[in-house]
PDB file with one MODEL, atoms N, CA, C and O in Angstrom:
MODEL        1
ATOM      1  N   UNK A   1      94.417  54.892  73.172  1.00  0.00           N
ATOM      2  CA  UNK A   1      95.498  54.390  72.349  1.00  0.00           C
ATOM      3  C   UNK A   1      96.326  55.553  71.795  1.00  0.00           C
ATOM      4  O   UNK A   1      97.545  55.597  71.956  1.00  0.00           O
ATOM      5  N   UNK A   2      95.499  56.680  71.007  1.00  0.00           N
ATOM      6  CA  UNK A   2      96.180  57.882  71.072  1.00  0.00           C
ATOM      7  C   UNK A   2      97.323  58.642  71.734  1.00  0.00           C
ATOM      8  O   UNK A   2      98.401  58.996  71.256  1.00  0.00           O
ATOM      9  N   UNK A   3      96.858  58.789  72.858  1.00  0.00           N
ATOM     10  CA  UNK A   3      97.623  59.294  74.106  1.00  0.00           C
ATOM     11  C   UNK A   3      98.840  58.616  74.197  1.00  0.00           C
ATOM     12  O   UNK A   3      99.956  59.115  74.048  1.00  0.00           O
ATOM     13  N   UNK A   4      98.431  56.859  74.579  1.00  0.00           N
ATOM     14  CA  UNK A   4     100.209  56.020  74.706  1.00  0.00           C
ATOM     15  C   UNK A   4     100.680  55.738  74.014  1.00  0.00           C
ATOM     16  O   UNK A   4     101.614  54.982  74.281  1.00  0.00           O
ATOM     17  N   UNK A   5     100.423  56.122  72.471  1.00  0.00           N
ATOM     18  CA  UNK A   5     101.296  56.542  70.996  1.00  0.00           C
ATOM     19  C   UNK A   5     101.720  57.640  71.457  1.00  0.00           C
ATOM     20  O   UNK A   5     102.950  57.571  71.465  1.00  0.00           O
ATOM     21  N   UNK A   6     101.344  58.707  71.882  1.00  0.00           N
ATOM     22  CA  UNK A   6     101.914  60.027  71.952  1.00  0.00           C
ATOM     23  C   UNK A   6     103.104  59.799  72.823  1.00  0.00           C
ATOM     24  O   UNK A   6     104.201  60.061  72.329  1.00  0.00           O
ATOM     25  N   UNK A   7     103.055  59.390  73.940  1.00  0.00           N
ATOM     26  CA  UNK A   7     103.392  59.194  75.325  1.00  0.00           C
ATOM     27  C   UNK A   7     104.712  58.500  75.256  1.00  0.00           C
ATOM     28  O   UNK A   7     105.610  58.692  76.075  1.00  0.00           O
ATOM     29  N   UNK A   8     104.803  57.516  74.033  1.00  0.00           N
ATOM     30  CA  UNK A   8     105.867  56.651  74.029  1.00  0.00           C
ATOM     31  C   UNK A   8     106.735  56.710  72.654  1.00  0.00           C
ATOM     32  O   UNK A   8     107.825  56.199  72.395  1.00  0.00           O
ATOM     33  N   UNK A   9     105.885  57.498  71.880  1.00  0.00           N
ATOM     34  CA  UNK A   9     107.000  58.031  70.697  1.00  0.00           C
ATOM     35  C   UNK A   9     108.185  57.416  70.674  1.00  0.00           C
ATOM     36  O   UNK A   9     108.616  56.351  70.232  1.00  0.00           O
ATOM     37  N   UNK A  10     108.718  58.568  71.401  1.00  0.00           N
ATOM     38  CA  UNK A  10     110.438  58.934  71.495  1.00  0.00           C
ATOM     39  C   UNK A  10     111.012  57.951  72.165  1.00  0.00           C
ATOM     40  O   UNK A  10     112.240  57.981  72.089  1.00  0.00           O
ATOM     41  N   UNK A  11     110.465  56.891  72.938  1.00  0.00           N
ATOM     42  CA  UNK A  11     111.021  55.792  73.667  1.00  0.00           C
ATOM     43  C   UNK A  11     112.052  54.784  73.136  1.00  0.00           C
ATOM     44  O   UNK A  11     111.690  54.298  72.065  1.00  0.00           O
ATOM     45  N   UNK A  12     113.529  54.221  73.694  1.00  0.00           N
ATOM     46  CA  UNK A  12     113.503  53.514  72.295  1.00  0.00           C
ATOM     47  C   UNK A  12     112.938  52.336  72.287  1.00  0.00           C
ATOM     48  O   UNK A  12     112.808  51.723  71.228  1.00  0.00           O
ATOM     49  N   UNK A  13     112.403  51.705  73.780  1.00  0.00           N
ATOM     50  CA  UNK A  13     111.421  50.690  74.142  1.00  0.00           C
ATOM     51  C   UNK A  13     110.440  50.813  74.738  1.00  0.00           C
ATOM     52  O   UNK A  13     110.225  51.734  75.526  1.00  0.00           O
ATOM     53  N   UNK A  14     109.644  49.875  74.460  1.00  0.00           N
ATOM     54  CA  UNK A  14     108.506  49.923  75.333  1.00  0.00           C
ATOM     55  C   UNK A  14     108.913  49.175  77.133  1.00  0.00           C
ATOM     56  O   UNK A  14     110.055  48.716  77.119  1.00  0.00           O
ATOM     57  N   UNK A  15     108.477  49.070  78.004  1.00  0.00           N
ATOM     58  CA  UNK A  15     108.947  48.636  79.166  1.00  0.00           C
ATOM     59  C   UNK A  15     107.313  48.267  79.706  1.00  0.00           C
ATOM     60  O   UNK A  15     106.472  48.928  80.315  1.00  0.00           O
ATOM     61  N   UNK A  16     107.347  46.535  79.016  1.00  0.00           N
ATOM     62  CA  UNK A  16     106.561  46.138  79.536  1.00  0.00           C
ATOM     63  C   UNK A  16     105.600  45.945  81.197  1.00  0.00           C
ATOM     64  O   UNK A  16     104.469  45.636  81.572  1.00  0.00           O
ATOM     65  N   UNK A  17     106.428  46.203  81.561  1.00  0.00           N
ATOM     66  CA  UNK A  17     106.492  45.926  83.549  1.00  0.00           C
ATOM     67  C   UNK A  17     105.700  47.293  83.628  1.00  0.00           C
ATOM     68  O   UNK A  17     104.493  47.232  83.862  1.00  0.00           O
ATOM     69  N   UNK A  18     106.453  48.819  83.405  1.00  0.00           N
ATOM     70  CA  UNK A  18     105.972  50.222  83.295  1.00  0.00           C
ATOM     71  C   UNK A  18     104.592  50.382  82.932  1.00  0.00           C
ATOM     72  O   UNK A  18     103.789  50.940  83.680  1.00  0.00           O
ATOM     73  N   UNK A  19     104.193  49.761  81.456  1.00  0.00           N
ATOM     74  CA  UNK A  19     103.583  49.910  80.755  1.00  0.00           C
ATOM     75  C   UNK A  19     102.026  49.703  81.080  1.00  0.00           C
ATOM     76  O   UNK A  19     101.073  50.477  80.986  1.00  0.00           O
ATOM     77  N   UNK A  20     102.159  47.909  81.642  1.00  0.00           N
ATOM     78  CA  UNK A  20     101.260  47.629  82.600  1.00  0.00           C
ATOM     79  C   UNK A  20     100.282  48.503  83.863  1.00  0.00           C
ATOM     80  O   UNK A  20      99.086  48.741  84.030  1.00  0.00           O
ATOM     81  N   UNK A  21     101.667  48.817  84.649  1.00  0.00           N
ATOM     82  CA  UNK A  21     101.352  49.814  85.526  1.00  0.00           C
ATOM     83  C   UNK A  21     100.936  50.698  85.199  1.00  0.00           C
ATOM     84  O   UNK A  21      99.998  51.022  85.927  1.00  0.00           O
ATOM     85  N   UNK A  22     101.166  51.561  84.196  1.00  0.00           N
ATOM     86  CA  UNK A  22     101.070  52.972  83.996  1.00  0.00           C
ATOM     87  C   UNK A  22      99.289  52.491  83.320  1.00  0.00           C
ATOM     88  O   UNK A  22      98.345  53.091  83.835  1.00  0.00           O
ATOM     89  N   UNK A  23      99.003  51.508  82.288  1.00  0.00           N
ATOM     90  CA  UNK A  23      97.987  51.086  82.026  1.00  0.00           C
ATOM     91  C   UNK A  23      96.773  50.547  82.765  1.00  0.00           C
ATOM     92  O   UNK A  23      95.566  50.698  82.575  1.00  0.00           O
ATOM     93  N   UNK A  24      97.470  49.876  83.661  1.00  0.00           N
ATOM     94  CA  UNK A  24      96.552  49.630  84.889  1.00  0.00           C
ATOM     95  C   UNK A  24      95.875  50.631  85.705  1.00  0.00           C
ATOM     96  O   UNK A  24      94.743  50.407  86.134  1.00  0.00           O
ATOM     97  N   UNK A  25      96.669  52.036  86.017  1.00  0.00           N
ATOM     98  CA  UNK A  25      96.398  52.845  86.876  1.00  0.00           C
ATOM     99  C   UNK A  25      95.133  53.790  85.734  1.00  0.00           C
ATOM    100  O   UNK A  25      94.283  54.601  86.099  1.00  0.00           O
ATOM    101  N   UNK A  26      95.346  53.445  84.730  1.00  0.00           N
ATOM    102  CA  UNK A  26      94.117  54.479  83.926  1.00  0.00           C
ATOM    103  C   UNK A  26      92.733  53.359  83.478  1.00  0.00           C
ATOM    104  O   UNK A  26      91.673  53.921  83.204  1.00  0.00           O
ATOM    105  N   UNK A  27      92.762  52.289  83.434  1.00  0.00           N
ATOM    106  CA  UNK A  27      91.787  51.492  83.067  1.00  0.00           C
ATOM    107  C   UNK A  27      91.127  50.464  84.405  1.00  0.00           C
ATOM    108  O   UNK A  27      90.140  49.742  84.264  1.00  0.00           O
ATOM    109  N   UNK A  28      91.900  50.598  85.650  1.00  0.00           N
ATOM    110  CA  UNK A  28      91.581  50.078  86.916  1.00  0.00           C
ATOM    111  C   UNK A  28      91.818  48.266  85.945  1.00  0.00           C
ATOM    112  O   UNK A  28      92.741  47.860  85.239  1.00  0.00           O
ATOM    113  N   UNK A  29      90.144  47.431  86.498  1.00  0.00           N
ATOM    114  CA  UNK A  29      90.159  46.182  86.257  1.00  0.00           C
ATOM    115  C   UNK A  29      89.647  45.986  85.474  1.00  0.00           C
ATOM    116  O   UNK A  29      88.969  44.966  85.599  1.00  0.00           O
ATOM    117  N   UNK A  30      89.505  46.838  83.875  1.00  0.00           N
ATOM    118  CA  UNK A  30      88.888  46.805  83.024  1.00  0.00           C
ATOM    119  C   UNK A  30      89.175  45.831  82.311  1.00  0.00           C
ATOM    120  O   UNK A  30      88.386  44.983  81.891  1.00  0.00           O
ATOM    121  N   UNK A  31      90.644  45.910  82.080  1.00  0.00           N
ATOM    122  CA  UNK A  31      91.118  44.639  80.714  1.00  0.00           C
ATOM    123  C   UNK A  31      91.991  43.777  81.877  1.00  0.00           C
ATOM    124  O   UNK A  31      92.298  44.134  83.015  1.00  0.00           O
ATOM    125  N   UNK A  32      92.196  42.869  81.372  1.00  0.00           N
ATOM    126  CA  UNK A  32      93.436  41.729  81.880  1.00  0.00           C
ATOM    127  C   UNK A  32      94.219  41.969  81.585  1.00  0.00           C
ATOM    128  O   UNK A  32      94.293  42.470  80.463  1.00  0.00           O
ATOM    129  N   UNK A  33      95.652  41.743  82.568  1.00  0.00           N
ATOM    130  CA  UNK A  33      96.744  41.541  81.946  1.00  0.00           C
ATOM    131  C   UNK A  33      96.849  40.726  80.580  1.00  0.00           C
ATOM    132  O   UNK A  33      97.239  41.335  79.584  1.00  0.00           O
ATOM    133  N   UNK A  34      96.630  39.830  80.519  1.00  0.00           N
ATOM    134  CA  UNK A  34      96.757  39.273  78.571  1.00  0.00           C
ATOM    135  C   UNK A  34      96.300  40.044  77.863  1.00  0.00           C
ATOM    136  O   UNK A  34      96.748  39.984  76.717  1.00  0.00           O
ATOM    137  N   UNK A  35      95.169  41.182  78.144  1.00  0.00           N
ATOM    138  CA  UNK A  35      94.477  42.086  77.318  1.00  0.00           C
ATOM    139  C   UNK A  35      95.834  43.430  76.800  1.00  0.00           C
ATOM    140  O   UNK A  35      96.281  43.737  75.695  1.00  0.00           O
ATOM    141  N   UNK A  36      96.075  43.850  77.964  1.00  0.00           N
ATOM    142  CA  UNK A  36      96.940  44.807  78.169  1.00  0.00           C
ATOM    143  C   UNK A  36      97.957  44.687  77.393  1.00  0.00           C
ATOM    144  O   UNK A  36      98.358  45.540  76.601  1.00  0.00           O
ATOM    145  N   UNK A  37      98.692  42.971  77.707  1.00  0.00           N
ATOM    146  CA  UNK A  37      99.590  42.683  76.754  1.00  0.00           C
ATOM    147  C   UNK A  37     100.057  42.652  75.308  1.00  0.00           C
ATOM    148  O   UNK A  37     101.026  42.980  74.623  1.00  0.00           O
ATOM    149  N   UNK A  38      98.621  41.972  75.184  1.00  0.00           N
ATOM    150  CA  UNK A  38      98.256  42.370  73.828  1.00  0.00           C
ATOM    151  C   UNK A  38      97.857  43.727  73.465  1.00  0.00           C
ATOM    152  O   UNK A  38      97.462  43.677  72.300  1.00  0.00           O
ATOM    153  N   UNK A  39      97.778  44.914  73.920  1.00  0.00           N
ATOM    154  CA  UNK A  39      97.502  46.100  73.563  1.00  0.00           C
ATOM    155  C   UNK A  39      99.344  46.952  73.730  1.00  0.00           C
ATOM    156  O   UNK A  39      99.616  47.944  73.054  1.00  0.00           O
ATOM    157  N   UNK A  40     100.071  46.504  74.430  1.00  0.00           N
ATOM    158  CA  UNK A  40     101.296  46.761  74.316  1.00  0.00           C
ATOM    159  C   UNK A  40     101.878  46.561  72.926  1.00  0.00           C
ATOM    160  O   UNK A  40     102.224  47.430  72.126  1.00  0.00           O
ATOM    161  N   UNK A  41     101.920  45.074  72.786  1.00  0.00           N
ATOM    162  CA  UNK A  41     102.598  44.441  71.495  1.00  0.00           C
ATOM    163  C   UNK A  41     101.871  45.375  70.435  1.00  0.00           C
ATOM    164  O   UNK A  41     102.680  46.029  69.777  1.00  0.00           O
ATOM    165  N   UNK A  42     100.644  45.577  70.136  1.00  0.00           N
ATOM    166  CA  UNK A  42     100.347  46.087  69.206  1.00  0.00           C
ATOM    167  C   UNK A  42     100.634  47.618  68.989  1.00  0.00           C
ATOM    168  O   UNK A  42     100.875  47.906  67.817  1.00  0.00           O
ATOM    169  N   UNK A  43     100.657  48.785  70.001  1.00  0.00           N
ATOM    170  CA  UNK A  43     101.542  49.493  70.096  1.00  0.00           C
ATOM    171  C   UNK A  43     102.715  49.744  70.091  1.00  0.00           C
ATOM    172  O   UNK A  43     102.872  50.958  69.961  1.00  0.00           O
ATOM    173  N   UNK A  44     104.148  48.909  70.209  1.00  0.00           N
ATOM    174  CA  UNK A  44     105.031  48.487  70.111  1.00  0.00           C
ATOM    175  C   UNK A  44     105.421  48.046  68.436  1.00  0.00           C
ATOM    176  O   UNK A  44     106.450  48.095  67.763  1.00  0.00           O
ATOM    177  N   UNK A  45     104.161  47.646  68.216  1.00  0.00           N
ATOM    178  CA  UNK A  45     104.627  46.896  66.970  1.00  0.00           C
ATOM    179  C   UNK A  45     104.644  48.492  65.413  1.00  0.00           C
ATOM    180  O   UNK A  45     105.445  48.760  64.517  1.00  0.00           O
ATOM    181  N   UNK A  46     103.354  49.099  65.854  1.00  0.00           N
ATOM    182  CA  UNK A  46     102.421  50.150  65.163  1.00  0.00           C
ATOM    183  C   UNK A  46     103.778  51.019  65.468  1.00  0.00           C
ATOM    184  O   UNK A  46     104.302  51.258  64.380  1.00  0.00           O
ATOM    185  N   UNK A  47     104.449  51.511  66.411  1.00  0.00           N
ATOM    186  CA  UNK A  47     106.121  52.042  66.217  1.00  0.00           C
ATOM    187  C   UNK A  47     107.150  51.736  66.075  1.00  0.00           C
ATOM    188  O   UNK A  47     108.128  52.440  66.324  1.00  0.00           O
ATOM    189  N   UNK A  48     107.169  50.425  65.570  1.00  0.00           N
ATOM    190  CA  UNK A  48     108.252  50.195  65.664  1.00  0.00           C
ATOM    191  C   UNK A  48     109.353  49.976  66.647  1.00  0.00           C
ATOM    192  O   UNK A  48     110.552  49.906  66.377  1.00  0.00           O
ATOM    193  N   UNK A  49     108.678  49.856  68.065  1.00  0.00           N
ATOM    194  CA  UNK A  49     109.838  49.679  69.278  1.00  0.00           C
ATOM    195  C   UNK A  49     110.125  48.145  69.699  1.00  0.00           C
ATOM    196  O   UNK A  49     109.459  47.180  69.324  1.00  0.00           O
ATOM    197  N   UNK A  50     111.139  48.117  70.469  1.00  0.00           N
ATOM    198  CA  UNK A  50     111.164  46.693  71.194  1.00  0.00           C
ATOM    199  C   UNK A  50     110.288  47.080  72.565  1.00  0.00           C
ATOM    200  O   UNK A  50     110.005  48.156  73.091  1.00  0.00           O
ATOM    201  N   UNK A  51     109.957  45.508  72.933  1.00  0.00           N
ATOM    202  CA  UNK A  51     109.404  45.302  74.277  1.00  0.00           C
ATOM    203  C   UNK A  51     110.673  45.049  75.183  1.00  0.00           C
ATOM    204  O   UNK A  51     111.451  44.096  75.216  1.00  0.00           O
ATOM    205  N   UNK A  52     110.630  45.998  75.768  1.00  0.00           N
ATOM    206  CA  UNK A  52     111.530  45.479  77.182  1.00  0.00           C
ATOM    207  C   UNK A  52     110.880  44.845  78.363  1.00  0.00           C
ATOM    208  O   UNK A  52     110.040  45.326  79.123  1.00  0.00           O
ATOM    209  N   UNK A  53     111.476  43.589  78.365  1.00  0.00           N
ATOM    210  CA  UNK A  53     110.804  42.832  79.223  1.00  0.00           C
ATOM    211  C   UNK A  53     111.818  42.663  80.644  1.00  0.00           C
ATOM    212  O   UNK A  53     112.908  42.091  80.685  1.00  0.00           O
ATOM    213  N   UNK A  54     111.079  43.363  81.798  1.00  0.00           N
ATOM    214  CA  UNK A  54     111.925  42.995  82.870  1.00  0.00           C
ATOM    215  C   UNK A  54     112.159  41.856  83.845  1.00  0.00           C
ATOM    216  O   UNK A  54     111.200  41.796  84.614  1.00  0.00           O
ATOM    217  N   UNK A  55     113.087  40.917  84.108  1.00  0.00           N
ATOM    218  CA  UNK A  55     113.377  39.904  84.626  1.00  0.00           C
ATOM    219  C   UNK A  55     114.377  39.900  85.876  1.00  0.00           C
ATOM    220  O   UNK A  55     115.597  40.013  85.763  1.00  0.00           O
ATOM    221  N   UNK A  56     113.819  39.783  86.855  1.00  0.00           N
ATOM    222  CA  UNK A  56     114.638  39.739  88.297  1.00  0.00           C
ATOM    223  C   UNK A  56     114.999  40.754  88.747  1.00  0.00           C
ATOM    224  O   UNK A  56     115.933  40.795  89.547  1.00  0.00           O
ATOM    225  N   UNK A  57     114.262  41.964  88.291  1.00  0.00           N
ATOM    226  CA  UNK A  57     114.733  43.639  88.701  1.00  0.00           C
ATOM    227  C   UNK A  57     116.454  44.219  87.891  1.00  0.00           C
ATOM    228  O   UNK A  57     116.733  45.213  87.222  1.00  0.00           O
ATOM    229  N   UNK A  58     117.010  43.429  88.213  1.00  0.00           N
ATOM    230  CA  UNK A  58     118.504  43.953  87.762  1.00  0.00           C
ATOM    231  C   UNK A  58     118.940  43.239  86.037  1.00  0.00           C
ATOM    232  O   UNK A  58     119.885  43.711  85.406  1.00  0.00           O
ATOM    233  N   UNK A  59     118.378  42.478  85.674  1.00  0.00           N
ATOM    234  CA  UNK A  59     118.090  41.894  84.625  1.00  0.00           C
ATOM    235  C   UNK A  59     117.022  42.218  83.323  1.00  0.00           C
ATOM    236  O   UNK A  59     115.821  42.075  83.554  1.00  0.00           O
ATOM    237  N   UNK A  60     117.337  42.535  82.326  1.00  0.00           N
ATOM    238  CA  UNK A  60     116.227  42.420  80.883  1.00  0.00           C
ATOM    239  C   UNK A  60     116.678  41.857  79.921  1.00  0.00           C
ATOM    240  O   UNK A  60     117.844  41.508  79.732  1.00  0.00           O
ATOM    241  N   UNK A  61     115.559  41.706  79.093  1.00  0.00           N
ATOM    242  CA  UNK A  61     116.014  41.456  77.549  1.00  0.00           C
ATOM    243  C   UNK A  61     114.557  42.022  76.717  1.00  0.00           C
ATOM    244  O   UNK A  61     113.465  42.094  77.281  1.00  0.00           O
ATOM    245  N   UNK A  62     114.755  42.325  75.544  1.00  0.00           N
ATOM    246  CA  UNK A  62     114.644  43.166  74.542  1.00  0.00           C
ATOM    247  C   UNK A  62     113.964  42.294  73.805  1.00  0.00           C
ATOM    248  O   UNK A  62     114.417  41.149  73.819  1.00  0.00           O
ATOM    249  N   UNK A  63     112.561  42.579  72.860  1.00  0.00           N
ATOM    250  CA  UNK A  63     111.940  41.682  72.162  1.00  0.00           C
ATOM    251  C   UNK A  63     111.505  42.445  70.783  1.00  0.00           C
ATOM    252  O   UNK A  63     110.982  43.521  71.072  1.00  0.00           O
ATOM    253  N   UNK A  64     111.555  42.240  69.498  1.00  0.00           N
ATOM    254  CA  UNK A  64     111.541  42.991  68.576  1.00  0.00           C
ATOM    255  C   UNK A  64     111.893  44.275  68.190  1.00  0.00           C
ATOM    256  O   UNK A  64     112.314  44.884  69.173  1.00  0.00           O
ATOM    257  N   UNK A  65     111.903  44.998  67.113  1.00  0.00           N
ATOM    258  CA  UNK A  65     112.695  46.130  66.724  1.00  0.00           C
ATOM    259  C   UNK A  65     113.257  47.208  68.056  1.00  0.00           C
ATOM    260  O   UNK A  65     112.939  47.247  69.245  1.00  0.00           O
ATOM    261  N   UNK A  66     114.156  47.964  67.297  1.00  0.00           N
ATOM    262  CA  UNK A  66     114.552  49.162  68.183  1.00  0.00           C
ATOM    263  C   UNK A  66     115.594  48.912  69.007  1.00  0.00           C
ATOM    264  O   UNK A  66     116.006  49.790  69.765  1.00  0.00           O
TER     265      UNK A  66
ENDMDL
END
């Protein structure tokens, strides 16, 4: 949790889709996606960023602060 506080600081969003991935590739099939999710939001939330949520590749929208 440390680390992707560090990692995402300066971001002005989080990028849910990224986030996953980048989370997935360090924890393999440890947590679930709903797990993950919920470990986003709560990081997201603990800085203060929005979730960028990506929709149809060329498309987003933005979910709480930032």
């Amino acid at each position: 949790m440390d680390r992707y506080l560090t990692e995402n600081k300066a971001a002005a969003c989080i990028s849910i889709k990224a986030s996953i991935a980048m989370l997935r590739d360090r924890t393999g099939t440890i947590l679930s996606d709903v797990d993950l999710e919920q470990f986003i939001g709560t990081i997201a939330t603990t800085l203060g960023k929005a979730i960028l949520f990506d929709h149809h590749g060329d498309k987003a929208f933005r979910l709480g602060a930032g």
